[in-house]
N, C-alpha and C positions, 0 to 999 in steps of 0.2 A: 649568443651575443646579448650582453645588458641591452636594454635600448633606456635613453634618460627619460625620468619624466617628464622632464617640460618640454624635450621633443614631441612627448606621446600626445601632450595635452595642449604644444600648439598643433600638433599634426589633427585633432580631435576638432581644436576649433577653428583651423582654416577651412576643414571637410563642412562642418556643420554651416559657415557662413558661405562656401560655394554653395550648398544645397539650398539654403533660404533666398540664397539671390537669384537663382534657378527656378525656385519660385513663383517667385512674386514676377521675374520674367516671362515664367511659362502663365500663369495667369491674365499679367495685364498682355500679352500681346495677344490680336487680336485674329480668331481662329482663323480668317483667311475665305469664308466662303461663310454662309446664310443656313445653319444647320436647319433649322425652322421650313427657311421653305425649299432645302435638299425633302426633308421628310414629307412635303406636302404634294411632290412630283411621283410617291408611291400610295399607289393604289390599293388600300389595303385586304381590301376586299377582294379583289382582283386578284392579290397577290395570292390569297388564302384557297380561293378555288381554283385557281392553278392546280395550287398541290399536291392538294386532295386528290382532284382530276387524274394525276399524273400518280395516286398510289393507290387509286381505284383499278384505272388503265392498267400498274403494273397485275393487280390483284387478280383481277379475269384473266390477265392472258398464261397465269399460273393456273389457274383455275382454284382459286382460292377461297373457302364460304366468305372471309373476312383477314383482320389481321386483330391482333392483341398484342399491344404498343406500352411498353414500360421505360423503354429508353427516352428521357428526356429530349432527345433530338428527334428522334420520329416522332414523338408526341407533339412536338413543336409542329415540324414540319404538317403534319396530317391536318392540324385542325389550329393552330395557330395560338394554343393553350401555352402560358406562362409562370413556372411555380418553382422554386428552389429547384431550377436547375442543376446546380453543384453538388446539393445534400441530397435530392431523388436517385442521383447517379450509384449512392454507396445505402442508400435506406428507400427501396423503390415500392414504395407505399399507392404510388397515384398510377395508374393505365387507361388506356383507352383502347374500346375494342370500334373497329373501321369495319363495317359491314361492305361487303365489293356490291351488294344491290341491297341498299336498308338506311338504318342509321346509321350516325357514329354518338356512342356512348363514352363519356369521360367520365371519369371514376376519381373523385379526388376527394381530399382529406377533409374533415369537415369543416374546420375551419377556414379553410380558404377556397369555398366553392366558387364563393362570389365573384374572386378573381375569372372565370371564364363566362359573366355573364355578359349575356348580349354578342356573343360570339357565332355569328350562322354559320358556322360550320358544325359549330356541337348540335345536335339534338337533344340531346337526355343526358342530365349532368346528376350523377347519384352518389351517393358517400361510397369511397374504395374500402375494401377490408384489408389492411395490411398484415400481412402475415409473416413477415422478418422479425427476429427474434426481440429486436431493439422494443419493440410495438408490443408484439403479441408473448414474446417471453416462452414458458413452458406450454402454451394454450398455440404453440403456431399450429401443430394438429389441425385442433378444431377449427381454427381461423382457414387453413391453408384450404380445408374442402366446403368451407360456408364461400370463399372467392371460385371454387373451381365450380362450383353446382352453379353461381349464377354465368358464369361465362360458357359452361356447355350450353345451359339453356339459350343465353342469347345465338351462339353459334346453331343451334336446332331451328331455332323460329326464324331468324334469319337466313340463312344456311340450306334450310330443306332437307335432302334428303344427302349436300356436300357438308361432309364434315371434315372437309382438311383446312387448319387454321394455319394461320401465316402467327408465330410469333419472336418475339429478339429477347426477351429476358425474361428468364426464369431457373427456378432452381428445381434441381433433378426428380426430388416429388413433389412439388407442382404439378411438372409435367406428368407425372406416374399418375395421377389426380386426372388427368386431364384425358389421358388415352385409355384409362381405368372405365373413363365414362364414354368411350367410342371417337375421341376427337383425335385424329391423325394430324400430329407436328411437324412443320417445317419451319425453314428460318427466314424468318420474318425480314433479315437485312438484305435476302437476297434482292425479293422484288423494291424495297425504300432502298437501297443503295442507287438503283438504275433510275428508279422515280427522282432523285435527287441530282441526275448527272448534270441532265438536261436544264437549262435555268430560264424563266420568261425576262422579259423585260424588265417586269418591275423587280424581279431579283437581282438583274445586272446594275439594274438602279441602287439595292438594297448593297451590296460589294462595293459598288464606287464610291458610294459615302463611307462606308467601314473602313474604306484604303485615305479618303481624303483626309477623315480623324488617324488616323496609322502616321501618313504622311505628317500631318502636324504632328504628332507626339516625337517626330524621329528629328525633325526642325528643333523641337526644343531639347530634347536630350542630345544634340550636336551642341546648340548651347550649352548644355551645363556639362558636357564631356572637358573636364581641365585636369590636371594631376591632382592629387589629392583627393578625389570624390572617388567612393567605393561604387562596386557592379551594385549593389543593393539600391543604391542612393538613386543612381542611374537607370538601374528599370524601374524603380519609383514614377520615373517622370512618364513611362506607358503608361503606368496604371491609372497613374492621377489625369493622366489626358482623355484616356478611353471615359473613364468614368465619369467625368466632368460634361463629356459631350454626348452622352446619352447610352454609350458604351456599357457592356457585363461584364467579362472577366477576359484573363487572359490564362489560356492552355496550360503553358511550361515555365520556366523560370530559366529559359536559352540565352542567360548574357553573359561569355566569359572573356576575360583581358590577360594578357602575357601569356605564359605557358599556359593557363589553363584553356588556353583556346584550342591547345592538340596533346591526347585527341577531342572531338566534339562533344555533346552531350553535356557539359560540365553544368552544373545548375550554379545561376549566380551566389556569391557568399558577400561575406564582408572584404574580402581583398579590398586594397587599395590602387587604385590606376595610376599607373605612374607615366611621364610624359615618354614618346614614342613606344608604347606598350599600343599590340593590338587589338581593338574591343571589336569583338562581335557577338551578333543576336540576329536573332529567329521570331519575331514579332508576336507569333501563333495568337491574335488579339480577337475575340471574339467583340463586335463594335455595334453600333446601333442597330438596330429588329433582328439580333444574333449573328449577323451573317459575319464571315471571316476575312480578317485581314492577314495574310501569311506570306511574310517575306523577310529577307534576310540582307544584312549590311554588314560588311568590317571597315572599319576605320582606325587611323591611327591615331592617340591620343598625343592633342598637340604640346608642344615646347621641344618635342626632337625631330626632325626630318624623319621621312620612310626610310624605310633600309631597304636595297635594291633588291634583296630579296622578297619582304612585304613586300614591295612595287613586283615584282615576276610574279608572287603568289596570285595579286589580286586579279593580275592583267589575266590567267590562265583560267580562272576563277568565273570572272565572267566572260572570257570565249568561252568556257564548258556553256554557260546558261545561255548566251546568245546565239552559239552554234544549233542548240536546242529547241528553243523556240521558234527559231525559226524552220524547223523539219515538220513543227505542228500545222496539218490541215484536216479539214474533215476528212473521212474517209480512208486516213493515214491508219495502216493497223498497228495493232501494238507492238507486236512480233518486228515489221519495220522500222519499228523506228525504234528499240533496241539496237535490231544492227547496222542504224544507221548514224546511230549517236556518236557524239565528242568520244574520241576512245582516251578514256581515261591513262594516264603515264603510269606506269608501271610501279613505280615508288609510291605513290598516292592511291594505287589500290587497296592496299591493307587496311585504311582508314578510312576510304570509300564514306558519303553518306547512305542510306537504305535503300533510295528508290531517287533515280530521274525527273520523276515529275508524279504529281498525287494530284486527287479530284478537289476542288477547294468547295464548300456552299458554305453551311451556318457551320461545321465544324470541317476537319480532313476528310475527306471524302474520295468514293469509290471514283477512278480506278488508282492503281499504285503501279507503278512501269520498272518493272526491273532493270536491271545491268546484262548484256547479252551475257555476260558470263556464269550471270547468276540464273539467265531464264529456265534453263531446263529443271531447275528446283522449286522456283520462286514467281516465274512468268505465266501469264494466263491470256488467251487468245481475247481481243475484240477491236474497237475502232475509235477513232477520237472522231468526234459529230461536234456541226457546230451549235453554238451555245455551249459548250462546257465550259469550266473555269476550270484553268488549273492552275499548281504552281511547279516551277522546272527549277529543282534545285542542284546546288553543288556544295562540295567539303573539297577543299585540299588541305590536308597534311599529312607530312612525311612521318613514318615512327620516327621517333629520338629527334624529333626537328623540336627547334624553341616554341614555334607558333605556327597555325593553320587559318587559312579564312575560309569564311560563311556567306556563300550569298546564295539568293532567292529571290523569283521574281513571278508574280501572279500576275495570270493572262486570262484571257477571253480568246477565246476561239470564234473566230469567223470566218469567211465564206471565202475570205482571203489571206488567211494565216491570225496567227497567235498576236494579241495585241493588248501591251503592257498597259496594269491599272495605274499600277503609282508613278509618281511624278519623283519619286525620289532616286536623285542620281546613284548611280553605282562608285564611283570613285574619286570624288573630287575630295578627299583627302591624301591623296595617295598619286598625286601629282607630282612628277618630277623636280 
């Protein structure tokens, strides 16, 4: 089909003047809460030997000389270091080696040492040798054993006579570099997975603020949800909220409308929203001092009523998460509460989201809870303790069905059941 142009070109600039008004909305209204002295109720300090504490703790009870930490999230976590998060992840230039009785040495680029200065958790802050090919080019060789001779060594002097190192990334001679020189490898995420499950205070503190900027972002992008604004236009308005209120980046790009909402997974594009189309999204908002904001919402985009179906979808949608959350207590194993879960309808199985409920901190986090169906492949024994955070998600959609909804919802675990961070309701577009 032709389409005209001056349809194309008023459709362009009715799109362009929702978004500017959307705007200047999302701007001048006012955040809602005192970000300033949200952040002055966390402990920073406090926060940071937590951490540690708790990746030391894991460290000994491995029996571990140390760890050597290249993933930007453990790095974060261990010593509360901050550096091109996003670009470390694919060019992992910077480490830190965690001694379980010693220092903790960070290894960072030269130019940007300064960034961890005054930080008491580092001890000894040295230039890293990078040795990915981006850096080091034909010379990774040489580079690759001038970084492996200083990190046996730390591991020997600190270490003694254990030289089993805890490490999460590296590549395959590295490691041959590594055990070439007597250092026995394990993986490093096992013991920071479990150090991370458990959160102190001021980390529940550090989540509540990440979820109240979440919650605001979702207020304004229900504002500017009207026909004619594209999914792009529309997670624009996370990004620019996260970022504005002291926020880093966001995970995925989990926003899709009409059919591309089933099956899941769709990364937002240019489409356009058209009125009673259903939008949803999956937040994955990484929000102020890193920690995460991960929840999920559908709605209908207004100028058409729900369609009784949207309204069955959403009602199902959130029984699955509320019958869930509520099964969460300390103590509860995981094995239990697989077979104790919302049992999925038969038709909506094929399309299943991955996993029940994940561990939430500064990114997704350990543990991940299968589908009994899936356990015997996919399932791993342990226990929800409180202080965890997690989040209990759901997908319905049918194969061949028009549309599928999203919802999610991030909890806190206590001593009396699971208990929701956000404020932001489940379905108050999708009201009869």
């Amino acid at each position: 089909m032709t389409r005209s142009p001056k349809r194309a070109e008023s459709r362009i600039a009715t799109t362009a003047r929702v978004v500017e008004e959307g705007a200047r909305t999302s701007m001048a209204a006012p955040l809602g809460f005192d970000l300033a002295a949200r952040e002055a109720e966390i402990d920073q300090e406090r926060l940071r030997a937590w951490r540690l504490e708790r990746v030391r703790a894991e460290l000994a009870r491995h029996d571990y000389a140390g760890a050597l930490l290249a993933d930007p999230m453990n790095i974060r976590y261990a010593t509360g270091a901050r550096n091109m998060a996003i670009w470390t992840m694919h060019a992992p230039g910077r480490y830190a080696f965690v001694a379980t009785s010693g220092p903790v040495v960070l290894f960072d680029f030269s130019a940007s040492r300064h960034l961890s200065a005054g930080l008491e958790t580092i001890d000894e802050c040295r230039l890293s040798t990078p040795w990915f090919y981006l850096v080091a080019g034909p010379r990774v060789a040489e580079k690759a054993a001038l970084w492996a001779e200083e990190v046996a060594s730390l591991v020997a002097r600190y270490g003694g006579a254990n030289r089993r190192l805890a490490i999460d990334r590296c590549e395959p001679w590295g490691a041959a570099l590594l055990a070439a020189r007597g250092i026995q490898l394990f993986d490093a995420q096992v013991p920071l997975e479990h150090a991370r499950a458990i959160k102190s205070a001021d980390e529940v503190t550090c989540l509540k603020l990440s979820m109240e900027v979440c919650d605001t972002a979702i207020d304004r992008m229900r504002a500017a949800l009207v026909p004619g604004i594209t999914e792009n236009q529309l997670w624009a308005v996370l990004h620019e909220t996260n970022i504005a209120h002291d926020g880093e980046w966001i995970e995925c790009r989990l926003l899709a409308s009409g059919e591309r909402t089933n099956p899941w997974f769709q990364e937002c594009g240019n489409r356009v929203i058209g009125a009673g189309d259903m939008v949803a999204f999956d937040t994955d908002m990484v929000g102020p001092n890193g920690y995460l904001a991960d929840i999920s919402r559908s709605y209908v985009c207004p100028g058409r009523k729900p369609t009784a179906r949207q309204r069955a979808l959403h009602a199902m949608a959130e029984e699955q998460v509320e019958f869930n959350r509520e099964l969460l207590r300390p103590g509860l194993s995981f094995h239990e509460f697989a077979a104790r879960a919302w049992p999925v309808p038969e038709e909506f199985v094929p399309n299943r989201y991955m996993a029940m409920v994940h561990g939430v901190g500064l990114v997704d986090e350990y543990p991940a809870l299968a589908y009994a169906q899936d356990f015997a492949e996919w399932g791993y024994e342990g226990i929800f303790e409180e202080n965890m955070v997690v989040s209990v998600e759901s997908y319905l959609g049918a194969p061949g069905e028009a549309e599928g909804v999203k919802l999610e919802q991030q909890v806190l675990i206590t001593a009396k059941g699971a208990v929701a961070l956000s404020r932001t309701p489940f379905a108050d577009s999708l009201e009869p």
